[in-house]
VOKEMAR-259798 format. One line per 5 residues: number of its first residue (from 1); their letters; for each residue x, y, z of C-alpha. Coordinates in pm, whole numbers, plus 50000, padded with zeros to 5 digits. Layout:
! residues N
NUM> a> X:Y:Z | ...
//
This chain:
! residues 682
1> xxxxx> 09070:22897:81564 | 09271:23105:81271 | 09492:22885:81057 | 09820:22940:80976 | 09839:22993:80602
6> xxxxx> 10199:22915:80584 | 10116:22575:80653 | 09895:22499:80404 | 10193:22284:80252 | 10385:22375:79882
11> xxxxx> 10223:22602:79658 | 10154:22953:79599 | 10183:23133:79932 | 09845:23343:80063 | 10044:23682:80088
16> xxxxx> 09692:23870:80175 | 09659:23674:80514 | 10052:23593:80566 | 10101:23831:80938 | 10426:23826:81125
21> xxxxx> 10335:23638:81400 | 10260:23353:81189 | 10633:23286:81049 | 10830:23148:81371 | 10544:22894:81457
26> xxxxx> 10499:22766:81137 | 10878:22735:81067 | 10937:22565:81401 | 10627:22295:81367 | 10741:22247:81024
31> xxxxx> 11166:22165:81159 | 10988:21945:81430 | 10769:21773:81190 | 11158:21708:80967 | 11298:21568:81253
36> xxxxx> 10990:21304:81358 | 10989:21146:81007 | 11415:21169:80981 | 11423:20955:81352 | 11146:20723:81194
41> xxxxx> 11255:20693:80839 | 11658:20625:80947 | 11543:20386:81252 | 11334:20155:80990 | 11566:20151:80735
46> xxxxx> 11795:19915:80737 | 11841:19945:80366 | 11803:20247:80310 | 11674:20367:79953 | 11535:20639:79765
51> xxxxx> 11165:20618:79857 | 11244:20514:80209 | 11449:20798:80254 | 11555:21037:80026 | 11225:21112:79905
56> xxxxx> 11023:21178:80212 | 11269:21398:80382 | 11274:21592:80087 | 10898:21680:80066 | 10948:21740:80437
61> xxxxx> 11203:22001:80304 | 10989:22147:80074 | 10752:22189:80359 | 10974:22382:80598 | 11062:22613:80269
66> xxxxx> 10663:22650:80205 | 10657:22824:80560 | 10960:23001:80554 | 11040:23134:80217 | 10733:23345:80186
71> xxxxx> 10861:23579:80451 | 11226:23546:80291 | 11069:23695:80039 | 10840:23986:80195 | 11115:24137:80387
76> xxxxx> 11318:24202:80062 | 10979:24339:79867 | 10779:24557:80177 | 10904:24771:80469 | 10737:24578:80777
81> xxxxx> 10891:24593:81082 | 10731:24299:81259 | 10803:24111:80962 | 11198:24187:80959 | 11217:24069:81315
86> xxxxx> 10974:23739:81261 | 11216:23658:80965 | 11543:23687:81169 | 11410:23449:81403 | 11281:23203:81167
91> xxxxx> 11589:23267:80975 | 11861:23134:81247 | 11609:22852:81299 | 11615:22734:80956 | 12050:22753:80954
96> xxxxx> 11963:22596:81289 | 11816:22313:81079 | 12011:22297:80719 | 12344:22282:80958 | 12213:22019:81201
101> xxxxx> 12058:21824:80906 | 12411:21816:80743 | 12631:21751:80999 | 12367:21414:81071 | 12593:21120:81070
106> xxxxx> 12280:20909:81018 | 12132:21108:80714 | 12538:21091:80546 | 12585:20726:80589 | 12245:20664:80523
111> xxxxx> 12244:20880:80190 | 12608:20747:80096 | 12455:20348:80102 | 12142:20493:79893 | 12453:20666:79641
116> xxxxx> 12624:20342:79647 | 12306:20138:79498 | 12240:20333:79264 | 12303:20178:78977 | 12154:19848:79174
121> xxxxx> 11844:19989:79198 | 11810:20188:78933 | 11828:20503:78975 | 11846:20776:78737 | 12116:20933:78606
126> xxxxx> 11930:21301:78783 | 11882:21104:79133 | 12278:20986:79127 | 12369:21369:79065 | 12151:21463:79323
131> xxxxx> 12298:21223:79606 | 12613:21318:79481 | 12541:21664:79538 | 12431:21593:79877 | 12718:21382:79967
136> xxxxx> 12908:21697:79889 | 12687:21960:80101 | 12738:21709:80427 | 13130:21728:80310 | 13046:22154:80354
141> xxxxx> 12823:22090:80622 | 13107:21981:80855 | 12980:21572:80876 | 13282:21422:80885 | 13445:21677:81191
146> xxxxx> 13463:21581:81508 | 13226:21708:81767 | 13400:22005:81864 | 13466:22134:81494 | 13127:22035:81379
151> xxxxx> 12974:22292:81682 | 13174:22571:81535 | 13113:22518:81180 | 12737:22529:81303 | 12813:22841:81477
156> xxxxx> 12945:23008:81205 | 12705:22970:80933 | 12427:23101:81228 | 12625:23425:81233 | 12672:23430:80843
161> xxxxx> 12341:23403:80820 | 12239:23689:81062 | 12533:23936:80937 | 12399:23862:80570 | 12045:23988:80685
166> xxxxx> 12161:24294:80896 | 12407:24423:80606 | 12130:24424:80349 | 11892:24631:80566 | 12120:24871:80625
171> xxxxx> 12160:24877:80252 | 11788:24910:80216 | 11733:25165:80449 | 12072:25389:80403 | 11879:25403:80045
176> xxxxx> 11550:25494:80157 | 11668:25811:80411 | 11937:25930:80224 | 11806:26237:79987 | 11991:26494:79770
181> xxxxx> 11744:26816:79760 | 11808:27056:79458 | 11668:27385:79502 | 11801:27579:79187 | 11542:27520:78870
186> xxxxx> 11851:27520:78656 | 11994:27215:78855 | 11707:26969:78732 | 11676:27140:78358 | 11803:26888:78091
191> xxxxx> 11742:26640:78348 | 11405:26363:78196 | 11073:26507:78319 | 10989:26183:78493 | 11286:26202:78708
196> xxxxx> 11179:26572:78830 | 10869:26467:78826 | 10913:26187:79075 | 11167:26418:79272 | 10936:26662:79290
201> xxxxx> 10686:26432:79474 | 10944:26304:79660 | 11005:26654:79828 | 10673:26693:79854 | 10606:26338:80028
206> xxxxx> 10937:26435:80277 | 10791:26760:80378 | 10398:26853:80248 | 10477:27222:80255 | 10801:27186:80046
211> xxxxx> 10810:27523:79837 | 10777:27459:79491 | 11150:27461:79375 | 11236:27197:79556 | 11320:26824:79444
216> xxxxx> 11453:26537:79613 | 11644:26326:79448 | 11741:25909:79640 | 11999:25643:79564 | 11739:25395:79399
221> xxxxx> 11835:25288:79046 | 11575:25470:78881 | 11704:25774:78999 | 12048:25740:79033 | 12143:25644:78677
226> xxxxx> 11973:25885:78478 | 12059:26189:78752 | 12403:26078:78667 | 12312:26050:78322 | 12178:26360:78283
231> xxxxx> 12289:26585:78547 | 12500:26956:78425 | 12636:27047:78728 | 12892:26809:78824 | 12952:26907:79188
236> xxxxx> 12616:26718:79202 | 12695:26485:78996 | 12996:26415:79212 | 12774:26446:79556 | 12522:26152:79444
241> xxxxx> 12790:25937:79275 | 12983:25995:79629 | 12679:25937:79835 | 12619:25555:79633 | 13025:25484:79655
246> xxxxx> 12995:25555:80065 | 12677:25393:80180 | 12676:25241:80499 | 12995:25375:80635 | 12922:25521:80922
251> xxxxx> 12644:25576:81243 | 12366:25270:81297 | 12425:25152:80964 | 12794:25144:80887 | 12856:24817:80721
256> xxxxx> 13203:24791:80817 | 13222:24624:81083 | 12981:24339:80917 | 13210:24285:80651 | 13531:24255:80799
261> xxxxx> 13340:23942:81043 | 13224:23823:80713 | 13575:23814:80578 | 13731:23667:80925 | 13427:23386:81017
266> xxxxx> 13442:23285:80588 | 13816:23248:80628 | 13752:23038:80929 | 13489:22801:80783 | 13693:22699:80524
271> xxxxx> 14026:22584:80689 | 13772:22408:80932 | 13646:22223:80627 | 14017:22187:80541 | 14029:22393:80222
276> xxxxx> 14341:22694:80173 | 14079:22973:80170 | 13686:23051:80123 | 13739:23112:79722 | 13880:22708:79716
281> xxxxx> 13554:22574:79944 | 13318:22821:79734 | 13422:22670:79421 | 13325:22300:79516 | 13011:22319:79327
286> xxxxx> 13094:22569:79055 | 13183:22506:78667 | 13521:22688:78727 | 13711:22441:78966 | 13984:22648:79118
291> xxxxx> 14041:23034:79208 | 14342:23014:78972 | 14153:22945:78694 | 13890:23173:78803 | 14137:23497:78834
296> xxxxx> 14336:23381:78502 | 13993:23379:78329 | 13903:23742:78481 | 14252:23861:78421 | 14246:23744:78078
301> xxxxx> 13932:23953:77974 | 14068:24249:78166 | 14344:24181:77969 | 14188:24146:77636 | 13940:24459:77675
306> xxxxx> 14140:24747:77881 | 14312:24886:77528 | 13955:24924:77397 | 13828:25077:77739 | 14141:25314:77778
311> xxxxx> 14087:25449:77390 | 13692:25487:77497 | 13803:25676:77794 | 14049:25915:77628 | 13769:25983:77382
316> xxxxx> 13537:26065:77685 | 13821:26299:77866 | 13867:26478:77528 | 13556:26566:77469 | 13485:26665:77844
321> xxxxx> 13828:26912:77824 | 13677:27057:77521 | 13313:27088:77571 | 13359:27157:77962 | 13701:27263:78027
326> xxxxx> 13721:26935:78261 | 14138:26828:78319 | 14036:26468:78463 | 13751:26237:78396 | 13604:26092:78677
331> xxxxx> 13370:25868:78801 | 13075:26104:78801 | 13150:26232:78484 | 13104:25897:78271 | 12739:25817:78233
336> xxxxx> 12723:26231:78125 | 13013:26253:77899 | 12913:25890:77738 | 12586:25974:77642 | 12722:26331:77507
341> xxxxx> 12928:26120:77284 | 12622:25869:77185 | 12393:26156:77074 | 12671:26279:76845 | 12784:26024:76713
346> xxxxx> 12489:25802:76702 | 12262:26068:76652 | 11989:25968:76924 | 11947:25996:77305 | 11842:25725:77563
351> xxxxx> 11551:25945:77640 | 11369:25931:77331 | 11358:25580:77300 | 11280:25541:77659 | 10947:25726:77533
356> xxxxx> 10898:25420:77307 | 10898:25140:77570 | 10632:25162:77803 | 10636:24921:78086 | 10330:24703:77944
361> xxxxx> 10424:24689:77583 | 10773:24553:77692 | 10609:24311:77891 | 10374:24247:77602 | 10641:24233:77353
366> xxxxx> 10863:23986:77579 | 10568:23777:77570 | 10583:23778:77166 | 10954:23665:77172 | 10833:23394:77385
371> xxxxx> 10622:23226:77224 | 10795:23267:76906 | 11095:23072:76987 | 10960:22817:77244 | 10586:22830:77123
376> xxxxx> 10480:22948:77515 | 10211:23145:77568 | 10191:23407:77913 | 09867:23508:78008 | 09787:23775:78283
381> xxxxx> 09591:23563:78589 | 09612:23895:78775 | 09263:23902:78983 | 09250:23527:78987 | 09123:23376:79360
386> xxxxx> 09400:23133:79316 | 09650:23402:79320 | 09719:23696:79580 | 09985:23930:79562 | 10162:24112:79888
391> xxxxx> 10134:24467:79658 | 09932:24635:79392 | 10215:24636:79153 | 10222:24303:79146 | 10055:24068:78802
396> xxxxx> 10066:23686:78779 | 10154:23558:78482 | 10085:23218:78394 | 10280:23001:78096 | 10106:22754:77849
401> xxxxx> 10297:22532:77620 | 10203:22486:77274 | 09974:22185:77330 | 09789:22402:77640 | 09937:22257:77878
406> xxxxx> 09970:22507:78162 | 10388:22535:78249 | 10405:22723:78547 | 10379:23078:78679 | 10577:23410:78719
411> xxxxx> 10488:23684:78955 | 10649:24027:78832 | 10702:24336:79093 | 10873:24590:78908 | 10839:24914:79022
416> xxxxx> 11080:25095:79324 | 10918:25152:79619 | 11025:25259:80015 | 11134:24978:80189 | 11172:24732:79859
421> xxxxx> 11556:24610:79815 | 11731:24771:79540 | 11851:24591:79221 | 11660:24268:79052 | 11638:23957:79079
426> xxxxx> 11398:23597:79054 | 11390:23379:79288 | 11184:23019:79330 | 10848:23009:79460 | 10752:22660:79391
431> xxxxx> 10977:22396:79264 | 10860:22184:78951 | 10815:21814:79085 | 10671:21497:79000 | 10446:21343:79256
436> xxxxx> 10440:20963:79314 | 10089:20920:79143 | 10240:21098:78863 | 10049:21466:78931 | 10296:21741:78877
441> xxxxx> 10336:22049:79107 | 10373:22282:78871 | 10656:22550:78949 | 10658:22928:78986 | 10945:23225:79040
446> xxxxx> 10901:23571:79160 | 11084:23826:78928 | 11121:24182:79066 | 11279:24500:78950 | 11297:24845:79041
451> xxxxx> 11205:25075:78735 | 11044:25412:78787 | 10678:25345:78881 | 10369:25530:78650 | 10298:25886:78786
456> xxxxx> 10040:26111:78651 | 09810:25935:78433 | 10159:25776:78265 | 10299:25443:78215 | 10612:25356:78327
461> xxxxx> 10880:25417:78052 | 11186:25180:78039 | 11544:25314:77953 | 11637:25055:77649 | 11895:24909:77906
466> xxxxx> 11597:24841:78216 | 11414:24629:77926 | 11759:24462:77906 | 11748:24426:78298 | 11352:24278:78190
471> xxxxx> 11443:24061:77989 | 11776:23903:78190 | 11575:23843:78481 | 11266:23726:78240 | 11515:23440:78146
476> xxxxx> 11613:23298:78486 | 11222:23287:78565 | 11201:23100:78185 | 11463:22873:78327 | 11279:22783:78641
481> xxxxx> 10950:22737:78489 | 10995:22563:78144 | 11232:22251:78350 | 11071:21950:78234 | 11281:21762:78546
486> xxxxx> 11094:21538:78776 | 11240:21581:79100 | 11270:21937:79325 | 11566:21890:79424 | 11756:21922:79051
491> xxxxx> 11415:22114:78892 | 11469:22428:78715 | 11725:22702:78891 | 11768:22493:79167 | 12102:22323:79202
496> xxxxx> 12232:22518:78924 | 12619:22595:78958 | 12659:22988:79021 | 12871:23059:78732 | 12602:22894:78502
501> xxxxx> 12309:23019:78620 | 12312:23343:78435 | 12364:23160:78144 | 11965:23168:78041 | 11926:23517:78187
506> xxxxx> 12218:23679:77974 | 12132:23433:77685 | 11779:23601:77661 | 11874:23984:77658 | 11987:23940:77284
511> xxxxx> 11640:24004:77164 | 11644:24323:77236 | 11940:24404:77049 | 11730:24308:76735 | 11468:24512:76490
516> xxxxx> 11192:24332:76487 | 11150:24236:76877 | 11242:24585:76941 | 10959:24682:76687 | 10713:24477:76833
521> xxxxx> 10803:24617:77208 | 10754:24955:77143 | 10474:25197:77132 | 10489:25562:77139 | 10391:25712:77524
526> xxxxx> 10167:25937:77323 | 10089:25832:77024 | 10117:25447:77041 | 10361:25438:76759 | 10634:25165:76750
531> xxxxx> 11002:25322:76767 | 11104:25451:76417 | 11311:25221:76211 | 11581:25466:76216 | 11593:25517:76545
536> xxxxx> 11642:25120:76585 | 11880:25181:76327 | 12082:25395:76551 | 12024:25183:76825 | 12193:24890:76706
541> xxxxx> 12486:25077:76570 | 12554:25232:76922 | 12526:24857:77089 | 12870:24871:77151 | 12954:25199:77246
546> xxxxx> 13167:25211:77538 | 13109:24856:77597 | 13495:24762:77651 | 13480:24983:77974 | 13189:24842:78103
551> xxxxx> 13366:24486:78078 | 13685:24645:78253 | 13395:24760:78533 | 13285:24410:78567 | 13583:24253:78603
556> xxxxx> 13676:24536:78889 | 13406:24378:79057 | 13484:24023:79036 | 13847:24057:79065 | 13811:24232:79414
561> xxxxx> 13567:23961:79513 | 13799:23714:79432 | 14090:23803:79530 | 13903:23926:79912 | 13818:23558:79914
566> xxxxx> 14132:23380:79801 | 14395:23535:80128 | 14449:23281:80391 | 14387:23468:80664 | 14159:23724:80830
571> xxxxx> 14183:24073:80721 | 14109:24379:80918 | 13902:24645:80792 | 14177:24824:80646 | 14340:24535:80471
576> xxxxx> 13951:24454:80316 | 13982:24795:80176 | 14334:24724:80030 | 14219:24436:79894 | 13918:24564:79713
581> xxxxx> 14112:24918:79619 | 14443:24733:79514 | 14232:24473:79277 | 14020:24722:79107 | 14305:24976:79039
586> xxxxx> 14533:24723:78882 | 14217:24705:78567 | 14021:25082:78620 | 14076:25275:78346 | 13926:25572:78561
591> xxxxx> 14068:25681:78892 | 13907:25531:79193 | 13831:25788:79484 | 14005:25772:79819 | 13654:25776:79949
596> xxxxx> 13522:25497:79796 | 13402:25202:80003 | 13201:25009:79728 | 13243:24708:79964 | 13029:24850:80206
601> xxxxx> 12726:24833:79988 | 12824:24522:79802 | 12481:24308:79793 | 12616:24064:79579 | 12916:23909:79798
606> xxxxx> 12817:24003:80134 | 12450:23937:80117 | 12312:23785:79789 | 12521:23499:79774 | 12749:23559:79502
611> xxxxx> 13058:23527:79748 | 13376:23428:79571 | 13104:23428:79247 | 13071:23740:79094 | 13300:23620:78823
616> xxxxx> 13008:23456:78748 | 12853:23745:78549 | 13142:23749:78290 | 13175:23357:78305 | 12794:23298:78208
621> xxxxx> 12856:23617:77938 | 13105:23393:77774 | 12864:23118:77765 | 12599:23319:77659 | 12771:23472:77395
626> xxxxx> 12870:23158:77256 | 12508:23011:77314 | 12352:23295:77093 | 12610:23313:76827 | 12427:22973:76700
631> xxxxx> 12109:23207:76640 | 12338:23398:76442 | 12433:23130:76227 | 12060:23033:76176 | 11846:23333:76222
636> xxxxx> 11733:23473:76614 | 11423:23300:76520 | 11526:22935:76463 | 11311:22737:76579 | 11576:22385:76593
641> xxxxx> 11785:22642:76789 | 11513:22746:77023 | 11414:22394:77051 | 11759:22257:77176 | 11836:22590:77411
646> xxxxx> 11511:22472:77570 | 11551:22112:77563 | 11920:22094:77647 | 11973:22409:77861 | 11616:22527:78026
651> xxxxx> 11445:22184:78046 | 11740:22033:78250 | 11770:22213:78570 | 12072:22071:78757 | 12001:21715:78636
656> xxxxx> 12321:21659:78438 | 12671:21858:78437 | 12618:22218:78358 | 12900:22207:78109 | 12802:21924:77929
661> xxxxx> 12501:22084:77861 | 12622:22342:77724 | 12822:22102:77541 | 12493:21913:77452 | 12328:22249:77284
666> xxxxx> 12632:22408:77078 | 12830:22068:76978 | 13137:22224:77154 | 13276:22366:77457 | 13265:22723:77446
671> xxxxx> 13496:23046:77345 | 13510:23393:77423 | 13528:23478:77045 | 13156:23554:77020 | 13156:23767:77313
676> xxxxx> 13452:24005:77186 | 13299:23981:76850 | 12974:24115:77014 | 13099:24395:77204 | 13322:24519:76887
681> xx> 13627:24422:77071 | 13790:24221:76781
//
């Protein structure tokens, strides 16, 4: 009889024999096996404590997650049919479960007597947090509602949960059919050869007998950026922007619909948990404590950095009337005009230090920064029988500490493919935790991006700002795997306030903004050389350019979100749009279409679970900012800095108050100084 490899308990998942048709039954004999030990556990416990309870029902927990999240993971990495419908399933069982288990009356009382012996028994000041965060989640969960209320709240996060799936596939595969095809050579000259390169087989993988002027150009990042980047003719410029700013409006896929039941059932939820609106309920567990503060933060920085972004606009619209005759910037037209403006002023274009970083060497170089501030070595344990991967692309990389002690592990996807969700992101594989007989599970992340994959007999080469995108996500995965916290439930990312988790990830991109990592990073595509010092030179110095509208396009984000979040009361589809259009042309600095309908494509808020959190970008900047401007007091290579990021910041997980951990590393709460210093905005 085959066995079900998604119940061979926590640990690194068997991708290479994981089928469809194994999620559901695992999933459900896992729930069933939750609910046996929560009837025995609660009926023999009179007293309830930690080990009678808490503990057991966690590892329970950590066994439903070791059946499901395998397959929560596949269906955002591979194009499988079968697989999207065996997660959907298991998906509304598992909300089945989480809502059930927190609207227990039994579990709450029994996990409020455990929180109110705590100091009784002993308990640490990690295990307190944690059963205070719980007592919190049943408070979300709906526990203390009557039946009636308790039923709907349970019905609501089901269909959350199901819209939240359906809206990013149509994402996914709005990205994956839609194609602009370019016919005229003149239309991809200028344009990097690896992007008509890869366009080129693109019309040739849509249609074998494509002629040969033909390329076919999608809406994945790789592409996107550097068409509109590159791109002369801005009629096409303008039908690609248009085509990202409208997906999912219309036909099978039209989003709009989903996101105006989002809006209404979010609404709902929280005046059933009696809270104004969702932004107030959202914010329970956050650092930032109330949507005013949240939008008086956001407007603040708007505030602070539109003057800068309007002068950096009104440079880009001068030089666009001169060079091109253009009589109003546009959307389209920034990426072009901006890097116009870089190569004259800074005397170097993105492209030829793109031919500098090589996929590998960044890697490689990442690893180098690494070890020289935390003293961690990564090894590739790509191959290893311990280890399979669900694609080729895919290498394991294990972390050693100093003493050899192996850390953890970090499997890295990061090329685009059909059928792979756009953007990047890490998410937890296995959760660091301490066993009973002391043994220690050791934890791992997944980290994927979307760069442009090797073609030809060539690497992949990295635009300076995807080994930024490297090197942010690098840091979450650092986050999760160097925790030194004993229990799962508080153990590296997990439990981590929203607005504070991109504190690590943001903290770590500031090694590429410096010579020497850069130098070691680099090597030549052809030659092996590491980038020219003067080139780095040039680099640096451009670090800021245009930065103040890029901050003005964040906070169009977050403000939107926000402010979609903080109303009272459902909106139609037409009052979403208001929302979203009104909010982010009160801060643009360039015009915003008529057409536009970002919110139809917004992964973050509507299916990535940055709801009423995006402001947690700029938030975490501020703290990241601050965090690194100690490195600049003692050198990016200080080693007593390094030691108390790690020890105070990545070691802690959710253990202790995000803030006063922050508080812990720096000596002070933090400012936005450093950040405005950093972006040449003082």
């Amino acid at each position: 009889m085959e066995t079900n490899p998604l119940l061979a308990g926590p640990g690194h998942p068997k991708f290479r024999s994981i089928r469809a048709e194994h999620v559901e039954p695992a999933v459900r004999q896992r729930i069933a096996e939750w609910r046996e030990l929560a009837d025995s556990v609660l009926a023999s416990s009179a007293a309830p404590t930690w080990d009678s309870v808490v503990a057991p029902l966690d590892e329970a927990s950590e066994r439903i997650h070791a059946a499901f999240g395998p397959a929560a993971h596949l269906v955002h990495v591979l194009h499988d049919d079968a697989m999207r419908e065996a997660h959907a399933r298991a998906q509304a069982l598992v909300v089945d479960h989480e809502t059930r288990r927190g609207q227990d009356e039994r579990l709450w009382k029994a996990f409020t007597e455990v929180r109110a012996r705590a100091d009784a028994d002993g308990l640490s000041a990690a295990r307190t947090k944690i059963l205070d965060d719980e007592l919190r989640d049943f408070r979300l969960a709906g526990a203390q509602l009557p039946p009636p209320q308790k039923a709907r709240v349970g019905a609501i996060l089901a269909e959350l949960s199901k819209i939240g799936v359906e809206f990013a596939q149509h994402v996914t595969d709005e990205m994956d059919a839609w194609r602009l095809v370019v016919t005229r050579r003149a239309d991809v000259e200028g344009l990097p050869e690896t992007l008509v390169a890869a366009a080129r087989r693109q019309a040739v993988k849509d249609d074998p007998s494509a002629p040969e002027d033909r390329w076919a150009f999608t809406l994945h990042m790789p592409c996107l950026q550097p068409f509109l980047t590159y791109q002369k003719n801005r009629a096409l410029r303008e039908e690609m922007y248009k085509a990202s700013a409208t997906r999912c409006i219309s036909g099978q896929r039209d989003n709009t619909a989903l996101v105006r039941r989002t809006v209404e059932l979010r609404t709902e939820l929280a005046k059933l948990l009696g809270f104004a609106n969702y932004a107030e309920m959202a914010l329970l567990d956050r650092m930032a404590k109330t949507p005013a503060e949240v939008h008086s933060f956001l407007e603040d920085l708007a505030r602070r950095a539109k003057p800068h972004a309007t002068r950096q606009k009104d440079e880009l619209a001068k030089l666009a009337r001169e060079r091109d005759g253009v009589t109003r910037l546009e959307r389209w037209d920034l990426g072009y005009y901006r890097e116009i403006l870089r190569r004259e002023r800074y005397d170097f274009a993105d492209e030829d230090v793109r031919r500098h970083l090589p996929a590998g060497r960044v890697l490689a170089g990442l690893g180098e920064v690494v070890r020289r501030l935390y003293g961690v070595s990564i090894a590739d344990r790509t191959g290893d029988a311990r280890f399979e991967t669900w694609h080729a692309d895919v290498r394991v990389l294990e972390l050693t500490d100093a003493d050899g002690s192996v850390l953890g592990h970090i499997y890295t996807d990061l090329f685009a493919r059909p059928g792979k969700q756009t953007g990047a992101w890490v998410g937890g594989m296995v959760a660091r935790h301490v066993e009973a007989d002391g043994s220690v599970r050791l934890p791992a992340a997944y980290l994927v991006c979307n760069f442009t994959p090797p073609a030809g007999g060539k690497p992949s080469l990295l635009r300076h700002d995807e080994a930024r995108t490297l090197f942010h996500e690098t840091g979450h995965a650092l986050h999760h795997v160097l925790t030194r916290v004993v229990d799962r439930q508080c153990s590296g990312t997990n439990g981590v306030p929203r607005d504070g988790v991109e504190l690590p990830s943001q903290f770590f991109e500031n090694w590429i903004w410096h010579d020497e990592p850069l130098t070691a990073m680099s090597g030549h595509v052809d030659t092996g050389e590491p980038i020219p010092a003067a080139l780095i030179g040039h680099m640096l110095s451009a670090r800021t350019h245009c930065r103040a509208i890029d901050i003005i396009r964040q906070m169009e984000f977050a403000l939107a979100d926000i402010e979609l979040h903080m109303t009272a009361e459902p909106l139609d589809e037409a009052a979403i749009h208001r929302t979203f259009a009104s909010a982010i042309e009160r801060v643009a600095v360039l015009p915003v279409p008529v057409w536009d309908r970002f919110e139809n494509g917004f992964l973050h808020i509507f299916a990535g679970g940055y709801s009423a959190g995006y402001y947690g970008y700029a938030w975490a900047e501020v703290l990241a900012a601050d965090a690194f401007s100690r490195f600049e007091e003692e050198g990016i290579w200080s080693q007593r800095a390094a030691s108390d990021f790690r020890d105070h910041v990545l070691a802690n997980g959710s253990a202790a108050d995000f803030m006063d951990l922050f508080v812990a590393y720096r000596g002070r709460r933090p400012t936005p100084d450093a950040l405005f210093r950093s972006a040449g905005l003082v």
